[in-house]
C-alpha positions as CSV (number, residue, x, y, z in Angstrom):
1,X,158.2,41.6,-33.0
2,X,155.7,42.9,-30.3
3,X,157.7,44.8,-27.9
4,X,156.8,45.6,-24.3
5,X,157.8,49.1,-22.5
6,X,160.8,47.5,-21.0
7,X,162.4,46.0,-24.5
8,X,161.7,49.9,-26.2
9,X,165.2,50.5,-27.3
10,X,166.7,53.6,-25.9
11,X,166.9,55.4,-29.2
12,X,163.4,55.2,-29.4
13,X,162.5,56.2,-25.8
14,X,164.7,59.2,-26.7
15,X,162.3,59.5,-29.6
16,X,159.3,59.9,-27.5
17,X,160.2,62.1,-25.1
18,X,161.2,64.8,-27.8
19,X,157.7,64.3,-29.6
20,X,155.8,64.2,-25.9
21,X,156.7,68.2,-26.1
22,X,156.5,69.0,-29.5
23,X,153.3,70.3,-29.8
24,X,153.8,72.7,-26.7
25,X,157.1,73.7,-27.7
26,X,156.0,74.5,-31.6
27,X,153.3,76.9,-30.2
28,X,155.5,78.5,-27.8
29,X,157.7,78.8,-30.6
30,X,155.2,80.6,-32.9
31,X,154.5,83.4,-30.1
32,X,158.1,83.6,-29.3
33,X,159.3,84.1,-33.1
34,X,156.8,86.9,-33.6
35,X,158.7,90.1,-33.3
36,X,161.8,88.4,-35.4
37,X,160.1,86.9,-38.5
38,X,158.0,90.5,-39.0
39,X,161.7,91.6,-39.4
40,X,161.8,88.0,-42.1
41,X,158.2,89.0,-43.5
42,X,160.3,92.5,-44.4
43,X,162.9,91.4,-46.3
44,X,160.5,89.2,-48.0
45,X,158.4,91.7,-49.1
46,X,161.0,93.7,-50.6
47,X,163.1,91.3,-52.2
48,X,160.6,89.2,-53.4
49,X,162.7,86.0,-53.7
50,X,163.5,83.2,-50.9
51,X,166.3,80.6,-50.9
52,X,165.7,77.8,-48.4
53,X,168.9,76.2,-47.2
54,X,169.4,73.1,-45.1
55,X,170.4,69.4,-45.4
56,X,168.2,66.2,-44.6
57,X,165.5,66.8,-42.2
58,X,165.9,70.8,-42.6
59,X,165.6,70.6,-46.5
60,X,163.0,68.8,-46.3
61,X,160.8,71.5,-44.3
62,X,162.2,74.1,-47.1
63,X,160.6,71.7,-49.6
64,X,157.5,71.4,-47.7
65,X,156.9,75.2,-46.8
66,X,157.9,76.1,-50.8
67,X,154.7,76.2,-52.1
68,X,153.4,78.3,-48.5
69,X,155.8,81.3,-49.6
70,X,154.9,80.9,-53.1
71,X,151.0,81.5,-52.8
72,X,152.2,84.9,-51.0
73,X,153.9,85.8,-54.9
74,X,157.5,84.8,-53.3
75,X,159.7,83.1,-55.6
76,X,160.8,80.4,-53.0
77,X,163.6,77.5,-54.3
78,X,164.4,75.1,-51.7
79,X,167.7,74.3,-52.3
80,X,170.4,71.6,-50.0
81,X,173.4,73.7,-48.6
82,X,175.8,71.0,-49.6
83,X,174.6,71.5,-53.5
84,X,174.6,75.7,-52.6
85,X,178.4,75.2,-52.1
86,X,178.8,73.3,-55.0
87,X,177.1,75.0,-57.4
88,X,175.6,78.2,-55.9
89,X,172.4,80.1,-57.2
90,X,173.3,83.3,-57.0
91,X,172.5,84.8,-53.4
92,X,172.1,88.3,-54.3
93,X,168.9,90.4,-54.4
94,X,167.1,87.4,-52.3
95,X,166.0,86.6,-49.3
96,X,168.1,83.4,-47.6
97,X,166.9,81.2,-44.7
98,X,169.7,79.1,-43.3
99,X,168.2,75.9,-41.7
100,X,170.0,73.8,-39.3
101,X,168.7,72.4,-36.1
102,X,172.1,72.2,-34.4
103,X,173.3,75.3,-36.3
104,X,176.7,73.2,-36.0
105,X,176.4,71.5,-39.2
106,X,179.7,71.3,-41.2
107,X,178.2,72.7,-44.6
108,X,176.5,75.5,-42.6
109,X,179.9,76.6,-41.0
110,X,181.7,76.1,-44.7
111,X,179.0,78.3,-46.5
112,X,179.3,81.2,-43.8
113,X,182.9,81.1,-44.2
114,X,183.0,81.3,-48.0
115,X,180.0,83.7,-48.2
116,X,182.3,85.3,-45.9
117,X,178.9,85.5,-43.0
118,X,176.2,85.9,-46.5
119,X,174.7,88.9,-47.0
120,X,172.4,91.4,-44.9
121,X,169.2,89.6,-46.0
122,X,170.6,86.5,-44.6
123,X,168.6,84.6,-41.5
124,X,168.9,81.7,-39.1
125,X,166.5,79.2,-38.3
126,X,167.6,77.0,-35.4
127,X,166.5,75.1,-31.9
128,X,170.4,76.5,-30.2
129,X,170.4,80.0,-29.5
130,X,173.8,79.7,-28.9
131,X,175.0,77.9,-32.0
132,X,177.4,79.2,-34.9
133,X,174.6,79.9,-37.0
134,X,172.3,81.9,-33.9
135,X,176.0,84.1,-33.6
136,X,176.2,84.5,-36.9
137,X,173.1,85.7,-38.9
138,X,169.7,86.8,-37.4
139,X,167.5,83.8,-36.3
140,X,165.1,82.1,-35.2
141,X,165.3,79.8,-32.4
142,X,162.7,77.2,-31.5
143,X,162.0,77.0,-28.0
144,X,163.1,73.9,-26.0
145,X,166.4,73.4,-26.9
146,X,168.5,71.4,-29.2
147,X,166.9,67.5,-30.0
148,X,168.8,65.2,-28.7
149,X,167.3,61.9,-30.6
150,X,168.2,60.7,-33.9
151,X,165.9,61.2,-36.2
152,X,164.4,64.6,-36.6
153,X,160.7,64.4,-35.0
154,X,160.5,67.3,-32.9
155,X,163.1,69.5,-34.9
156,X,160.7,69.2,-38.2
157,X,157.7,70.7,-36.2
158,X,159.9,73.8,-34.6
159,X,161.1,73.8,-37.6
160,X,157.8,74.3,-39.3
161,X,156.7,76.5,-36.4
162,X,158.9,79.2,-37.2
163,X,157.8,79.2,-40.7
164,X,154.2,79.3,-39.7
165,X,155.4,82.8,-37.6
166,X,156.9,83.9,-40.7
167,X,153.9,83.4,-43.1
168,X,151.7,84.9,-40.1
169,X,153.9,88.0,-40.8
170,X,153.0,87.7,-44.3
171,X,149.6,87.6,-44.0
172,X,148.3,84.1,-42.9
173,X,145.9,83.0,-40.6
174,X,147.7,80.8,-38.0
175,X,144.2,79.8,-36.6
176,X,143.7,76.4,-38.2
177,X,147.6,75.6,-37.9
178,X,147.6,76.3,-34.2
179,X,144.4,74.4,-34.1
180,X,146.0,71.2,-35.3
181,X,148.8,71.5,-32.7
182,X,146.9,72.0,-29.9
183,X,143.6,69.4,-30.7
184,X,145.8,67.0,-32.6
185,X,144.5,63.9,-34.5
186,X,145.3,60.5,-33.7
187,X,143.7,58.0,-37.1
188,X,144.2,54.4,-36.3
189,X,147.7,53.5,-38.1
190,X,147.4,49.7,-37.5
191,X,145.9,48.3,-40.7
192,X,148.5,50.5,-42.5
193,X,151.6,49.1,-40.6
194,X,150.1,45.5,-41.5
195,X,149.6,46.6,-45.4
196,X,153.6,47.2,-45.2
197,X,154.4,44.6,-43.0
198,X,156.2,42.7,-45.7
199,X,158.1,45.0,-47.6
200,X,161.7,45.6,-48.2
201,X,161.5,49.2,-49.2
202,X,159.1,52.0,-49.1
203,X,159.0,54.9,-51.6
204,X,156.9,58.4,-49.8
205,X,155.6,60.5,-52.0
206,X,153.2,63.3,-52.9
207,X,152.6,67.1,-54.7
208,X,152.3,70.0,-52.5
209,X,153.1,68.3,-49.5
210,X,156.0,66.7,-51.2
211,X,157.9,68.1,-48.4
212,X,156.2,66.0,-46.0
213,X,156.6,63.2,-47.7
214,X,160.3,63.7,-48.1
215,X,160.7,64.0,-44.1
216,X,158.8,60.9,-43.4
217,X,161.1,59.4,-46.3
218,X,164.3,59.8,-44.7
219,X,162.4,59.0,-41.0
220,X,161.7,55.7,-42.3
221,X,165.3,55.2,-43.9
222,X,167.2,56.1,-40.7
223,X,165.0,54.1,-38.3
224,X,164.0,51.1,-40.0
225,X,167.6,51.2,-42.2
226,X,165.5,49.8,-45.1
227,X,165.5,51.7,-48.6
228,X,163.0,54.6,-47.9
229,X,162.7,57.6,-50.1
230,X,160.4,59.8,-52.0
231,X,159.5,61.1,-55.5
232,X,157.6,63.8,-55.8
233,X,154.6,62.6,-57.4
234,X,155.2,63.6,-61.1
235,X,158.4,61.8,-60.9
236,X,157.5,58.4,-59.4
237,X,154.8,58.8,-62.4
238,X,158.1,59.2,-65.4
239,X,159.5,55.6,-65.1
240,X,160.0,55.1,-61.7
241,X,157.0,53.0,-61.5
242,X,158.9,50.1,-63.2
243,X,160.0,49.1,-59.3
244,X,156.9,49.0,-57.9
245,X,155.4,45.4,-56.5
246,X,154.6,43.8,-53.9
247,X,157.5,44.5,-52.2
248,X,157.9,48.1,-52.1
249,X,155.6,49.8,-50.0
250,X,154.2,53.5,-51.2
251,X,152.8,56.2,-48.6
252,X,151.0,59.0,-50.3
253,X,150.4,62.3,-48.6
254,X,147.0,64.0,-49.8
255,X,145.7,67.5,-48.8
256,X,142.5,69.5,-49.4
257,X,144.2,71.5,-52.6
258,X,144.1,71.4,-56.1
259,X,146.7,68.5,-56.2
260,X,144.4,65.7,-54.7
261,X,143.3,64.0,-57.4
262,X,146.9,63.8,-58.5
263,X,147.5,61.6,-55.5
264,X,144.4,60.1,-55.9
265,X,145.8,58.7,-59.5
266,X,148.5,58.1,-58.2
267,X,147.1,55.6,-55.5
268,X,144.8,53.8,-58.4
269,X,148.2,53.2,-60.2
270,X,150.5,51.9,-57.5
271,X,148.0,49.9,-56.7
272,X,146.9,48.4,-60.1
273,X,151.1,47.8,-59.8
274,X,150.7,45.2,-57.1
275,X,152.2,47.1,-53.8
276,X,150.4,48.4,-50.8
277,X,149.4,51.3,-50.6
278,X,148.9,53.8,-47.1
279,X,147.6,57.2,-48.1
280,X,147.4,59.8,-45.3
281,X,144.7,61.7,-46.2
282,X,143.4,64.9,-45.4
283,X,142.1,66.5,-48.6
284,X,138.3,65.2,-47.3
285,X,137.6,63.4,-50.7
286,X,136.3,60.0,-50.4
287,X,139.0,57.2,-50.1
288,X,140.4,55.2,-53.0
289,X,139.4,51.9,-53.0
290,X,142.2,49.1,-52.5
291,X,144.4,51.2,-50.5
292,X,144.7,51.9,-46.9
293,X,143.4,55.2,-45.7
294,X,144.5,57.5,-42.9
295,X,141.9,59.9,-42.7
296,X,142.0,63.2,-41.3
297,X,139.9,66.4,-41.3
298,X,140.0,68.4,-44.3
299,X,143.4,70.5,-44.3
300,X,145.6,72.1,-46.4
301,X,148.9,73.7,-45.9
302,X,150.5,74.0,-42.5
303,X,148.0,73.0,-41.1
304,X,147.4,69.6,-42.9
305,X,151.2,69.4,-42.2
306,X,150.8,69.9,-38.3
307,X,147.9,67.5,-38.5
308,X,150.3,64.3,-40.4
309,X,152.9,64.9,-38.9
310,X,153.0,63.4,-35.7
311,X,150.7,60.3,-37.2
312,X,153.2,60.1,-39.6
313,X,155.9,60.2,-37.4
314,X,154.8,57.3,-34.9
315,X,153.7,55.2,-37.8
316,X,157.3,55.3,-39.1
317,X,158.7,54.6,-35.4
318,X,155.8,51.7,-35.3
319,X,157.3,50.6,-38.8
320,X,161.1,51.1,-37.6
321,X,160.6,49.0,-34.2
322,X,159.0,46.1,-36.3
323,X,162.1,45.5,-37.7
324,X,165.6,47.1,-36.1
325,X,166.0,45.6,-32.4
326,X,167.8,48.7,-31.7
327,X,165.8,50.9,-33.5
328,X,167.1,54.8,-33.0
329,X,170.0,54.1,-32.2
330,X,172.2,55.0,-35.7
331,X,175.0,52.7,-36.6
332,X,176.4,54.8,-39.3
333,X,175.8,58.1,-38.8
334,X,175.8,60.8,-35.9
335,X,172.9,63.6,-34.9
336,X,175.3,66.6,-35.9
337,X,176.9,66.0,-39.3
338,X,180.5,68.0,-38.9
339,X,182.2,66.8,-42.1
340,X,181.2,66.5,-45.6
């Protein structure tokens, strides 16, 4: 269905204005995070150890930044709050980074209350300043203010901008991060929305930008309302495989590491399987033949996430819209989770 600007549903108008200022408010967000994630970059350096807590959207930048923290000789475990409060690695001895856009979340106000407020090497990262979790732990609070659409867009790249302060602390060279937000990309995503135009699922998947993968993943499920999910690459490779087909759509996520020719594989072998492949591609390697290739500058890290991610992001709105008249608007489920 070919929509005009007057038949956009309302969720997805939402949707746009929130990613029309992303960019902006994710740089604004790194320079106005500076001062507090030195005092993150501290504890860091003197523990040693990171947990990343958060649920949907949020875990899925803790999953994404993982490797980022581990180059700098952190030992950084991305973890879902609601599985923390279950059953809990132990907390002591590390640094924690408490994740929540809203900072309203009901697991975040149940695992303050039976940490009874965590411990001293315990931090906030949040778009409300004035949220339980900003009042209750040392945070970080991306500038704009709290998204209003559903589906994360704009919270994933404050989200990743604070980190990107964070690992500046540590050491990192924002340059070619900040680059990426303020000259972004915009690779023709229409021969990839065709590939997929027929599917009735999509699996997102790839190695160190796994985390990626798994934002796009649950994008795509909440928008579109299709199965959409992600395997880290390895794991789609142990069995899962046995789905693939025509049917099920797969959308690979390549950077310029170590790790590309995994995805590359990977591409060969969904293929060979009989479904369409989209790979969003930065790693600069040439492009596998019999898929559909997004390509982008070479990039690795943040910023190859900061590059994808808005592509990434419209292509799954582009994909949503295609099939849900009233795409954005959730039938099922609210912006603020508040029970468990």
């Amino acid at each position: 269905m070919t929509m005009t600007s007057t038949e956009r549903p309302a969720g997805l108008v939402a949707i746009d204005q929130e990613m029309a200022r992303q960019a902006s408010d994710a740089i604004a967000s790194v320079r106005q995070a500076a001062a507090n994630a030195a005092k993150i970059a501290a504890s860091l350096k003197a523990t040693g150890k990171l947990l990343l807590l958060g649920m949907g959207g949020s875990h899925a930048v803790g999953r994404a930044v993982e490797p980022l923290y581990r180059a700098h000789g952190i030992d950084a475990v991305a973890l879902p709050l609601s599985e923390q409060l279950g059953q809990p690695l132990s907390i002591e001895g590390k640094t924690i980074l408490v994740t929540s856009q809203s900072g309203e979340s009901a697991e975040v106000l149940r695992w303050f209350e039976e940490t009874n407020g965590a411990t001293a090497d315990t931090f906030g990262l949040t778009l409300e300043g004035g949220s339980f979790l900003a009042r209750n732990a040392p945070s970080l609070v991306g500038v704009g203010g709290t998204e209003r659409a559903f589906a994360a867009t704009r919270s994933l790249t404050i989200s990743f901008a604070l980190h990107l302060a964070v690992l500046t602390a540590l050491g990192d060279d924002p340059a070619a991060a900040l680059q990426a937000l303020e000259e972004p990309q915009s690779p023709d995503t229409s021969a990839a929305l065709a590939a997929l135009s027929e599917v009735r699922s999509v699996v997102t998947s790839g190695r160190r930008l796994q985390g990626l993968a798994e934002a796009i993943g649950l994008g795509l499920a909440e928008l579109s309302r299709l199965p959409c999910f992600s395997l880290e690459g390895g794991q789609l490779r142990h069995g899962p495989m046995e789905m693939l087909g025509s049917s099920v759509g797969v959308v690979l996520f390549r950077g310029a590491d170590a790790t590309a020719g995994l995805v590359h594989a990977m591409a060969i072998s969904a293929a060979e399987a009989g479904a369409p492949v989209v790979v969003f591609d930065a790693s600069g390697e040439a492009p596998t033949d019999g898929v559909t290739t997004i390509a982008f500058a070479p990039a690795s890290g943040m910023a190859a996430i900061f590059a994808m991610l808005p592509v990434a992001q419209s292509f799954m709105i582009a994909f949503a819209a295609a099939r849900v008249e009233n795409a954005g608007t959730p039938v099922r489920s609210t912006k603020i989770t508040r029970s468990e």
